[in-house]
Backbone bond lengths (Angstrom), bond angles and torsions (degrees), N, CA, C in turn:
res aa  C-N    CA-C-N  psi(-1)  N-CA   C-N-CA  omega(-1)  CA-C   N-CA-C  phi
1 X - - - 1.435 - - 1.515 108.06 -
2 X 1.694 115.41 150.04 1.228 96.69 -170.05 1.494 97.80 -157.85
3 X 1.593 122.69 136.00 1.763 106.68 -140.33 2.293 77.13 -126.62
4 X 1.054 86.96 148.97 1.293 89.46 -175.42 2.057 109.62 -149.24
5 X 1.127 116.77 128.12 1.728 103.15 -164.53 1.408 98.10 -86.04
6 X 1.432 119.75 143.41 1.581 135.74 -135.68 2.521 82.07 -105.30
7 X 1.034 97.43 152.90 1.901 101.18 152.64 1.308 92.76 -42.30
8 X 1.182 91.12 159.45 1.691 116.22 167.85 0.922 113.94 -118.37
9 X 1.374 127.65 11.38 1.845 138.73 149.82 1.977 106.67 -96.24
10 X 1.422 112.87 -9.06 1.003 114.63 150.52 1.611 152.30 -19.38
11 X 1.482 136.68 60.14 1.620 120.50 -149.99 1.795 100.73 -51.06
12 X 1.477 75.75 146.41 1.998 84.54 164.10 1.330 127.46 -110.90
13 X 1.516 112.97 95.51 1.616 107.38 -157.85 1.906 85.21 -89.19
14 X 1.159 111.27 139.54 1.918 122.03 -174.89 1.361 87.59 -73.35
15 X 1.232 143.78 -68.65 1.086 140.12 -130.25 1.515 107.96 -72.73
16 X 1.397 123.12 -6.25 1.336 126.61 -159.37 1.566 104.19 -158.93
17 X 1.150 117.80 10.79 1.919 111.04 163.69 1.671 96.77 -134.34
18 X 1.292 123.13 146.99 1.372 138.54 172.26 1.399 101.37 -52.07
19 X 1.381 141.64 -54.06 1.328 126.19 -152.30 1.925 99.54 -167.36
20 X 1.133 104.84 156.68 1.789 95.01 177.76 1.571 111.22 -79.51
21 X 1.709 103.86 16.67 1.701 95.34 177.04 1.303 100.43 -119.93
22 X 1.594 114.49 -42.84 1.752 97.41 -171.84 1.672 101.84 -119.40
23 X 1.389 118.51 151.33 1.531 107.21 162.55 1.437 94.30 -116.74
24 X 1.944 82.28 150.09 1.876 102.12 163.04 1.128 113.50 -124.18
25 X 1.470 108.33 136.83 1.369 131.56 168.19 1.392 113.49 -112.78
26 X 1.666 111.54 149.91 1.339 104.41 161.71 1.593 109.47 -113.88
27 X 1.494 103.21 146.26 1.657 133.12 -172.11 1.841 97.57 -83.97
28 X 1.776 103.89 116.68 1.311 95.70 164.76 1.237 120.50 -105.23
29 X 1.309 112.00 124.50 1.887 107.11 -156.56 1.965 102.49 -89.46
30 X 0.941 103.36 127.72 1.953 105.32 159.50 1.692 102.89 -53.43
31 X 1.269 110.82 157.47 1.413 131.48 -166.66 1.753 87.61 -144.56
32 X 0.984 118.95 110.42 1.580 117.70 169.33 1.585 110.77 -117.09
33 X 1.652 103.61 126.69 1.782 98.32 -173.56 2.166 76.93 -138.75
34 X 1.275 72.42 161.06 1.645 102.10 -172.58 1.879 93.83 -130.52
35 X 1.233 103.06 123.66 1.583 108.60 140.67 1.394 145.93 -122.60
36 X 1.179 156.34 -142.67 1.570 139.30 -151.79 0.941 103.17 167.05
37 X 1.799 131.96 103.09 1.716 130.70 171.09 1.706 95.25 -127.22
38 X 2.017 92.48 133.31 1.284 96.46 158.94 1.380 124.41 -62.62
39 X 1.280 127.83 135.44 1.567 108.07 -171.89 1.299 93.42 -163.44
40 X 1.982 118.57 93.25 1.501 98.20 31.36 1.604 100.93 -97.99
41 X 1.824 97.96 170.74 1.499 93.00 -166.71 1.427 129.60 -56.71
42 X 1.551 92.86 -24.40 1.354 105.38 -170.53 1.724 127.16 93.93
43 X 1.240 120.81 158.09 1.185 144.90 38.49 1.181 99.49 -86.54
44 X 1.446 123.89 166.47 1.806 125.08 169.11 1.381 79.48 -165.46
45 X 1.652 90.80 155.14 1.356 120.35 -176.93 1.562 105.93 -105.63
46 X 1.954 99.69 162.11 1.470 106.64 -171.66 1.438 110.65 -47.84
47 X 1.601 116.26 155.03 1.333 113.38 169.44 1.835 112.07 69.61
48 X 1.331 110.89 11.38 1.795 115.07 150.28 1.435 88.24 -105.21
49 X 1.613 106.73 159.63 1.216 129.82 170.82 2.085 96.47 -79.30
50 X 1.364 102.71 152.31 1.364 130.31 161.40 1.558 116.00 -100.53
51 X 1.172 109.30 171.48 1.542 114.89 168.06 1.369 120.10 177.78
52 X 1.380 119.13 155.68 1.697 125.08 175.29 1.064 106.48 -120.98
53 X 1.929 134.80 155.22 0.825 150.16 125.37 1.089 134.49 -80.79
54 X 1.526 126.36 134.69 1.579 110.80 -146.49 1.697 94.11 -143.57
55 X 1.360 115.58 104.37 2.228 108.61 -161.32 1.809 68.44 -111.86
56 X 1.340 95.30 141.70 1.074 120.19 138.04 2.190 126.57 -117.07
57 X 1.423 88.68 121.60 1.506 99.96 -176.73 1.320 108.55 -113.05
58 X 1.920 100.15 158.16 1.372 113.60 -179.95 1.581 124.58 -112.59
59 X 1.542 113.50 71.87 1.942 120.70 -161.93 1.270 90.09 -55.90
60 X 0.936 132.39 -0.72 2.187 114.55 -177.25 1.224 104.25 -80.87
61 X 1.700 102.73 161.41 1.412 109.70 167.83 1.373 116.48 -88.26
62 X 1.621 106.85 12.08 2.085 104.40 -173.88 1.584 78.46 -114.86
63 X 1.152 81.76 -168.61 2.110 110.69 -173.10 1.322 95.01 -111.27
64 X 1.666 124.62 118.21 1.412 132.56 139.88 1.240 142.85 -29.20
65 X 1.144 131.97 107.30 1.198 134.42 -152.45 1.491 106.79 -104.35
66 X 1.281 126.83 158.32 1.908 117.90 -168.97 1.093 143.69 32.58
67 X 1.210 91.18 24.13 2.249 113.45 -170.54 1.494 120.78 -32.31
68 X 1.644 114.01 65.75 1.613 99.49 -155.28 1.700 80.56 -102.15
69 X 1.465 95.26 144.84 1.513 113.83 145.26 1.444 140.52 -100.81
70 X 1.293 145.40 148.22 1.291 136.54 -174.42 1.381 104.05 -149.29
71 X 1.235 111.75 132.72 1.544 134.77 -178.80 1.684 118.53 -143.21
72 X 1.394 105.25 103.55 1.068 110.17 169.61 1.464 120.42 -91.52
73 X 1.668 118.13 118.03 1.323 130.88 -122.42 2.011 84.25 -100.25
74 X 1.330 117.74 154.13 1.568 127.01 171.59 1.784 97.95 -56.18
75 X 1.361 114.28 141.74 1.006 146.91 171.30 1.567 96.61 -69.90
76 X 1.699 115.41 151.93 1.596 117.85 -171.15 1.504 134.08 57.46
77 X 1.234 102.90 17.71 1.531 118.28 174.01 1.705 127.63 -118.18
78 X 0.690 143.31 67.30 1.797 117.87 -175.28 1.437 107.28 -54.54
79 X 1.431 91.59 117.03 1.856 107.14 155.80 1.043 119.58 -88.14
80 X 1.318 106.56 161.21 1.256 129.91 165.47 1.780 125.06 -154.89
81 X 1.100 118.77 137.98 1.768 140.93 174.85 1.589 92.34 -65.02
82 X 1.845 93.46 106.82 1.533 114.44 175.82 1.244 91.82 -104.63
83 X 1.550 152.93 132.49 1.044 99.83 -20.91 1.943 92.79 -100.22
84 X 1.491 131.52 176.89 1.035 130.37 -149.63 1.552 103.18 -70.28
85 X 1.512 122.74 145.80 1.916 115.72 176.97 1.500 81.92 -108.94
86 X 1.784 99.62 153.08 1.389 117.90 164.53 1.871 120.35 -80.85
87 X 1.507 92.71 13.20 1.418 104.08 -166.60 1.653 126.20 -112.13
88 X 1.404 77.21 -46.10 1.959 106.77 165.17 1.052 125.56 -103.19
89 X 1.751 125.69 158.06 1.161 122.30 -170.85 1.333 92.26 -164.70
90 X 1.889 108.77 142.82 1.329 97.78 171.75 1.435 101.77 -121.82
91 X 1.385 110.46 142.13 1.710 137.22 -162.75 1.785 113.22 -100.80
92 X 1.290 111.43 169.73 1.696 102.99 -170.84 1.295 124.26 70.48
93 X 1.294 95.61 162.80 1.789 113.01 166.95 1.207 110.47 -54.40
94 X 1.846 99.07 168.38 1.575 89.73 160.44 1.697 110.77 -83.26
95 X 1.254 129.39 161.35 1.310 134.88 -170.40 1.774 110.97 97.65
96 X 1.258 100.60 -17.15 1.863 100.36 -163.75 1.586 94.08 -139.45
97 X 1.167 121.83 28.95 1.894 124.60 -171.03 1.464 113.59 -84.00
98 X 1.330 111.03 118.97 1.971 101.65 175.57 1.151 87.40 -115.18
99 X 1.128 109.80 168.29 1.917 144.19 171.41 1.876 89.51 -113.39
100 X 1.258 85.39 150.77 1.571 90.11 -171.58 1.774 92.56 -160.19
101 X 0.859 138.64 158.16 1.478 148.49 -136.83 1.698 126.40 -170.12
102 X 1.338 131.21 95.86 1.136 98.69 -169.62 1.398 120.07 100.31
103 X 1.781 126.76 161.95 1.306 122.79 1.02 0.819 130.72 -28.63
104 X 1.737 149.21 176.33 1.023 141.74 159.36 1.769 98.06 179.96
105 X 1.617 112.91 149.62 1.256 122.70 149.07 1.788 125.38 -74.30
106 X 0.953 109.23 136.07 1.736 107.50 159.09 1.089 144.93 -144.89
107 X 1.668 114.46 80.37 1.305 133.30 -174.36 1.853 116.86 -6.29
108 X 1.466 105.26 143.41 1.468 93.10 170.96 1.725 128.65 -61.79
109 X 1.190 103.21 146.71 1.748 106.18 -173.92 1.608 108.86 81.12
110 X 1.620 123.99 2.05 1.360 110.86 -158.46 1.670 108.45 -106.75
111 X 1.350 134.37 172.22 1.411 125.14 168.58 1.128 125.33 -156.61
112 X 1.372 146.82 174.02 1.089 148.16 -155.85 1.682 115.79 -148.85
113 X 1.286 116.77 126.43 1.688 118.82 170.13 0.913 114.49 -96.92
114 X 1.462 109.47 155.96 1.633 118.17 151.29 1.244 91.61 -142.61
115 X 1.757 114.34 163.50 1.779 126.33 -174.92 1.659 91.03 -134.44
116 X 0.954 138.58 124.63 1.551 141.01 142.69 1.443 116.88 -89.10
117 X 1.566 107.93 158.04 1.286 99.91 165.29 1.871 95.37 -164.00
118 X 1.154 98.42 -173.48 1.843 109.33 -176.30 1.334 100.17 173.95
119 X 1.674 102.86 157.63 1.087 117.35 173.40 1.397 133.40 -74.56
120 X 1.318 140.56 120.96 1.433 129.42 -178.15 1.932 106.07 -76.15
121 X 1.624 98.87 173.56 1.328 107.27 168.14 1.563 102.64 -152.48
122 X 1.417 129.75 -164.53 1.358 115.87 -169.43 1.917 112.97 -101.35
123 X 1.403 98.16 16.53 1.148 100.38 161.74 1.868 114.67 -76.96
124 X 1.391 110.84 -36.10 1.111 122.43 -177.57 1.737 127.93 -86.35
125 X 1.565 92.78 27.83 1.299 112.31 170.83 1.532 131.27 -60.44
126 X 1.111 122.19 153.96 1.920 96.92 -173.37 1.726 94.40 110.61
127 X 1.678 104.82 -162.65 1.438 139.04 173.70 1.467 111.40 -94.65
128 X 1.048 117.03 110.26 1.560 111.86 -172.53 1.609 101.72 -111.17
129 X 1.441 123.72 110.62 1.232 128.60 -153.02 1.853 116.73 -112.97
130 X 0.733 131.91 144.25 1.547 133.41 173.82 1.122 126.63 -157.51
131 X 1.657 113.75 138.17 1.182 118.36 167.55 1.560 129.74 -100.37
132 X 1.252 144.08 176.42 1.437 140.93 -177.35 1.888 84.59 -147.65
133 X 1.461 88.09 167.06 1.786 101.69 -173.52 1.602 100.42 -151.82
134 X 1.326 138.35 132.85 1.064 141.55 154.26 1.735 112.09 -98.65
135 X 1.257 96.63 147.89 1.838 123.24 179.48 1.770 99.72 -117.95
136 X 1.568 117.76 156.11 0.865 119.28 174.77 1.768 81.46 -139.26
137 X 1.472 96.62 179.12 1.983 95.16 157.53 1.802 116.06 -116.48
138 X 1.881 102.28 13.49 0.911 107.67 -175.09 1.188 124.14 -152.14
139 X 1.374 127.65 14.37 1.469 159.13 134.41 1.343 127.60 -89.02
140 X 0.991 115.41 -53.26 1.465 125.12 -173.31 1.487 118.00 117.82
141 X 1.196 114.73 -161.05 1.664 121.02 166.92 1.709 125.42 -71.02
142 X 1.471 99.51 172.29 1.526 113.71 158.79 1.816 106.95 -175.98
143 X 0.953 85.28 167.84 1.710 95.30 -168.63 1.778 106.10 -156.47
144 X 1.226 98.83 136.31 1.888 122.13 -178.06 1.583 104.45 -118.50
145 X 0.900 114.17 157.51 1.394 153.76 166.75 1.164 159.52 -96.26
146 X 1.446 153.16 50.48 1.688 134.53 -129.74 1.324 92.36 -164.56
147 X 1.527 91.31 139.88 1.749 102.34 -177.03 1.891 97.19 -136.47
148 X 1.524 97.74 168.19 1.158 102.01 175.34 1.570 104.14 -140.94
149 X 1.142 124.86 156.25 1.171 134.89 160.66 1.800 148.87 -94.33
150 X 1.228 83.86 112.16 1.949 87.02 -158.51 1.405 105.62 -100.67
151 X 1.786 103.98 120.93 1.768 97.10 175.56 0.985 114.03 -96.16
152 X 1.388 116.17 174.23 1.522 127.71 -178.58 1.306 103.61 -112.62
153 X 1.483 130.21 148.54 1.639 121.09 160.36 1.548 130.22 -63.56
154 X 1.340 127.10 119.48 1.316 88.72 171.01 1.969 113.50 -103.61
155 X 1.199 100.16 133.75 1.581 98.47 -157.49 1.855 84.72 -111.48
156 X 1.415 94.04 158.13 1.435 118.40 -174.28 1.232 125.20 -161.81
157 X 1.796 118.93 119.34 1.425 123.95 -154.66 1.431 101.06 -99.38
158 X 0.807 138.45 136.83 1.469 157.33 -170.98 1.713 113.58 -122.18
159 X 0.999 153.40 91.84 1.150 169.04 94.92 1.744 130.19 10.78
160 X 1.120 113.35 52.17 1.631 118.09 171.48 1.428 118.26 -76.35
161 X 1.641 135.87 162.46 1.567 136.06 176.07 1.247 84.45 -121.73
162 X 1.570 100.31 143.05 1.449 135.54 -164.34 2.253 77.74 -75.69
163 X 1.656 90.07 128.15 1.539 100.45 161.27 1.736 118.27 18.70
164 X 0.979 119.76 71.73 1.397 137.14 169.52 1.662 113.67 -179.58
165 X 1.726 91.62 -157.55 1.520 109.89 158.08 0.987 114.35 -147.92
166 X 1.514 122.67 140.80 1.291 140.57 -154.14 1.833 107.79 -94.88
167 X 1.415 132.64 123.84 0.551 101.84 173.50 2.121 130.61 -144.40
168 X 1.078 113.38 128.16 1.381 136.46 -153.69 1.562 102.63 -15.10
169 X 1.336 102.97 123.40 1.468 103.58 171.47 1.619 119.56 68.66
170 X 1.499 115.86 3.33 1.424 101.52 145.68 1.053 149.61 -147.80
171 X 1.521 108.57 71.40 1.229 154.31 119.90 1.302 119.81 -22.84
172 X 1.132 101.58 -73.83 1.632 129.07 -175.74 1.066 126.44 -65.38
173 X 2.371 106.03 -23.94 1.135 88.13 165.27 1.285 109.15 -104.59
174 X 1.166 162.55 -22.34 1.355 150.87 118.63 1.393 97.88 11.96
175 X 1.162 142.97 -77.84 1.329 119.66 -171.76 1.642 147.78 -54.76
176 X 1.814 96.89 -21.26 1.006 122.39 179.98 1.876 98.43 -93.20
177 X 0.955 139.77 4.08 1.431 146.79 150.92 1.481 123.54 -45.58
């Protein structure tokens, strides 16, 4: 609530100001929260695609004003907007790629998706981690989190001789026979 003293050339309609000296109004503030799911959750191995879901919502009882998001996307991946927003876009190479979102308004109670995804390879082995951040011009910030985990194989050739023992260098001379 927030009481503020009105002109004093001001009309005073009763039915709708507290008093002919002060009026109160109440301020409905935006609430801006951002969240972040690996999806799929994972584990997945090199060479499956990864991906995040990234909602930004509005818990206030006012409407959000400049709803920008920014996500600077994991290095070694090409993304891409599954399926495409008329809102977001992600910019750069691969290695240097943001998702970026917005301006935008967002009514109270209301929200917005985006899904990325890209292909891994075995460079991108490990926890591959990211954050996203929302701006308002009238809430403030928030920022999410979510990683997934991509394995690598580890493969290993093993070499036995069929029922015997093998032995160094003669082979070679058998061949030279």
């Amino acid at each position: 609530r927030a009481e503020y003293t009105p002109d004093a050339a001001s009309e005073y309609l009763a039915a709708s100001h507290t008093n002919a000296t002060t009026e109160c109004f109440t301020v409905a503030p935006a609430t801006i929260d951002i969240t972040k799911v690996a999806n799929p959750a994972g584990p997945v191995s090199a060479g499956d695609s990864i991906g995040f879901d990234i909602t930004g919502t509005n818990t206030g009882t006012g409407t959000a004003l400049n709803v920008v998001v920014n996500d600077p996307l994991p290095a070694g991946v090409n993304w891409s907007e599954v399926p495409d927003s008329a809102d977001c876009s992600i910019t750069g190479a691969v290695g240097t790629q943001v998702l970026g979102c917005g301006p935008r308004s967002l009514a109270a109670g209301a929200s917005f998706s985006v899904h990325i995804q890209g292909l891994t390879d075995p460079a991108d082995c490990g926890t591959v981690s990211n954050t996203a951040s929302v701006s308002t011009s009238n809430d403030g910030t928030d920022q999410a989190t979510a990683s997934v985990v991509v394995n690598c194989p580890d493969i290993q050739v093993t070499k036995l001789p069929d029922g015997g023992t093998v032995v160094r260098g003669l082979l070679g001379l058998l061949e030279d026979l």
